[in-house]
C-alpha positions in Angstrom: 0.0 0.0 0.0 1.6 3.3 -0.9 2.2 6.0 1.8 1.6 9.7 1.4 1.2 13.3 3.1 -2.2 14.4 2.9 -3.2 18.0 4.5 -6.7 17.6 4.5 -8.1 17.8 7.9 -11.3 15.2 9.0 -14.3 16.7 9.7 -17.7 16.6 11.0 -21.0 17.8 10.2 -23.0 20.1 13.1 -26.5 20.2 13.2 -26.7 23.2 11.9 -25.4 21.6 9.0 -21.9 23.5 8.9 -18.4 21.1 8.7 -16.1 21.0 11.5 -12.9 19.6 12.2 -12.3 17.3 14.7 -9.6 19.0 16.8 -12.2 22.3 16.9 -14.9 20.2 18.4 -15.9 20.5 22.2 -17.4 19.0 24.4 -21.6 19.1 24.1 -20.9 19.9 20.1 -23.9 18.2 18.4 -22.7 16.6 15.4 -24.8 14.1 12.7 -24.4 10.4 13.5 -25.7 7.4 13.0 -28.2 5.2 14.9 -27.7 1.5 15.2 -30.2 0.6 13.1 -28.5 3.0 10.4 -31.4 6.4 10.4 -28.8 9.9 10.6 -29.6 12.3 13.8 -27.8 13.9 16.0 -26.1 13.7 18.9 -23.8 15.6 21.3 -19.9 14.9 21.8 -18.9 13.4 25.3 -16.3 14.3 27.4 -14.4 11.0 27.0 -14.0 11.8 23.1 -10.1 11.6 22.8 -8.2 14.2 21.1 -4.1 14.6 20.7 -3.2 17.0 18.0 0.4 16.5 18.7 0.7 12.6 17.8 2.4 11.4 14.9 0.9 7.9 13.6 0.3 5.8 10.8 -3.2 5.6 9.0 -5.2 3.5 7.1 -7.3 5.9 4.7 -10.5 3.6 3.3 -11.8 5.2 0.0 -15.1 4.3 -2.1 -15.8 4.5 -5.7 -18.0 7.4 -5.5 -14.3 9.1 -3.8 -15.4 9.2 -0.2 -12.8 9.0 2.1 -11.9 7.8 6.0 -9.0 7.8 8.0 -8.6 5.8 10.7 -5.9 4.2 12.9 -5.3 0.3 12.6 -7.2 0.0 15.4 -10.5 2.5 14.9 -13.6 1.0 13.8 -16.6 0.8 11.1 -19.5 -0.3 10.6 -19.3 -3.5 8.3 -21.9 -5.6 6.2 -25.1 -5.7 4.7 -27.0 -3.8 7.4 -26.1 -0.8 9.3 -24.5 -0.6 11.9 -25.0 -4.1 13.9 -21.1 -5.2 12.9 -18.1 -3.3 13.0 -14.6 -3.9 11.7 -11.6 -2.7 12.7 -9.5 -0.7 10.4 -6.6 -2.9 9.9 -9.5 -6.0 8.9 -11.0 -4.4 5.9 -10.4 -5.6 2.8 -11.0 -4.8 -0.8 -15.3 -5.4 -1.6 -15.9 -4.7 2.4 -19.4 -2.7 2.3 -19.1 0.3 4.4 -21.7 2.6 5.3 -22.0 6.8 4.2 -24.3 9.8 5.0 -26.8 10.9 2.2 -29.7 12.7 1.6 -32.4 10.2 2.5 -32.3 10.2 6.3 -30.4 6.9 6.1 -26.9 5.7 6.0 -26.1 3.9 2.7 -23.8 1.4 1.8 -20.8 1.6 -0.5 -18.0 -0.8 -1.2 -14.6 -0.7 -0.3 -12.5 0.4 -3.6 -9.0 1.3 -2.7 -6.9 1.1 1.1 -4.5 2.7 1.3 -1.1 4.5 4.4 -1.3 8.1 5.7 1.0 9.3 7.9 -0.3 12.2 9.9 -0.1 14.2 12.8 -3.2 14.6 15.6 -5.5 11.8 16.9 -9.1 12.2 17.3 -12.2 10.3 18.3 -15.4 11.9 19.1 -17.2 9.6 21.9 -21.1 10.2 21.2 -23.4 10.4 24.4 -26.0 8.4 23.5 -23.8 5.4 22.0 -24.6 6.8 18.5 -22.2 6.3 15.0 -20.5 9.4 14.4 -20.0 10.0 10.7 -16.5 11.3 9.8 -15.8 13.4 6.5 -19.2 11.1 5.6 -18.6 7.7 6.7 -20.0 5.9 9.5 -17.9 5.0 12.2 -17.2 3.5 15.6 -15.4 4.8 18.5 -15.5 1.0 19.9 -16.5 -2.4 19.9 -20.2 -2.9 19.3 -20.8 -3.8 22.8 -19.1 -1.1 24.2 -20.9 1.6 22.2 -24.4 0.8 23.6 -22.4 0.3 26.8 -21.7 3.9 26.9 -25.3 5.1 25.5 -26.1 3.9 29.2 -23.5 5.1 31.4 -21.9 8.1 29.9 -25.6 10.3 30.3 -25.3 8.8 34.3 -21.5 9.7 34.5 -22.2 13.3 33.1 -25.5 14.0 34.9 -24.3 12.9 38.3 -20.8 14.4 38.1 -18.8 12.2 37.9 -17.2 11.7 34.8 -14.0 13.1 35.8 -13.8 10.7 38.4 -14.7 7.6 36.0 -11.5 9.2 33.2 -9.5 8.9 36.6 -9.4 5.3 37.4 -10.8 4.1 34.2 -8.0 4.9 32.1 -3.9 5.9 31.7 -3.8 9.9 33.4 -1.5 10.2 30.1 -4.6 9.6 27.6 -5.9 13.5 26.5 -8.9 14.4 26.2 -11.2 16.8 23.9 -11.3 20.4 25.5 -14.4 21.5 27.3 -13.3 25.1 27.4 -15.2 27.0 24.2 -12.9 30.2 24.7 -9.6 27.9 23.4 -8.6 29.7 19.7 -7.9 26.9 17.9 -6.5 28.9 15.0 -7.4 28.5 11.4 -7.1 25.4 9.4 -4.0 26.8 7.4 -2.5 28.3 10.1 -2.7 24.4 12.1 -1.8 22.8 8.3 1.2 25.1 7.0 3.9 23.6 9.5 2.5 19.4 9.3 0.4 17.2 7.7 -3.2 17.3 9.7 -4.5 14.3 10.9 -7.2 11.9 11.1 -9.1 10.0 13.8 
């Protein structure tokens, strides 16, 4: 598989309907997703969503015929198979003629084959964590920010966690204090996508 630079940034789509990219989001930001059974909504980024704009990894960017694009790490997930979105795959598992799943105009994801995988090396590491357990759609694919079982896992604890207070807490003896987070703070200037893409490749999720 051949390995290149790209500088385009992944994004999201708000409810409002305008694009956002992934290191911009915040916490609460209500972005389009996917249910499990595959109808697009909304629903509202956690505070668990990761987000490391300084790391440096290794993609795999999944492309479709009609020339949408995903990148992922080896390890992040999709939504796999002839029905949306019971069965995901990892990353580093799809193959050539794997049916992934896209946002369109109907109110429901639709599927598309897998035409071309291909290595990105980029810089930053994102993954929104949805609320409600929901698929987020990144630059227009469905996708999953864990295992199937731990996505409607977190459609139950994460509203308990964040209504009760205790989130913080749960980040703290859940997982490594090195592991960064999304910002909650609104006021953070992120800076223009130029200004973040002049100096490295931007990166993926």
């Amino acid at each position: 598989m051949p390995l290149f630079h790209p500088i385009t940034l992944a994004t999201v789509v708000l409810a409002s309907g305008a694009k956002r990219s992934l290191d911009a989001l915040h916490v609460g930001d209500e972005i389009v997703v996917a249910t499990a059974d595959g109808i697009l909504t909304t629903d509202s980024v956690s505070s668990l969503s990761l987000a490391n704009k300084d790391a440096v990894s290794t993609f795999l960017m999944l492309s479709t015929a009609d020339g949408r694009n995903v990148t992922l790490t080896e390890g992040h997930r999709v939504p796999v198979g002839p029905s949306c979105c019971a069965t995901v795959k990892t990353a580093s598992e799809m193959k050539l003629g794997d049916t992934m799943w896209l946002a369109s105009t109907t109110g429901a994801a639709i599927p598309a084959a897998v035409t071309k995988i291909a290595q990105v090396s980029k810089m930053g590491l994102h993954s929104p964590v949805m609320r409600h357990g929901s698929f987020p759609l990144i630059d227009g694919v469905v996708t999953a920010f864990d295992s199937i079982r731990m996505v409607t896992a977190a459609g139950y604890f994460l509203p308990m966690l964040e209504a009760t207070g205790t989130i913080e807490l749960f980040k703290r003896v859940a997982f490594h204090r090195e592991r960064k987070y999304i910002s909650n703070d609104r006021n953070v200037i992120m800076g223009s996508e130029d200004e973040r893409c002049r100096n490295a490749a931007c990166g993926g999720f």
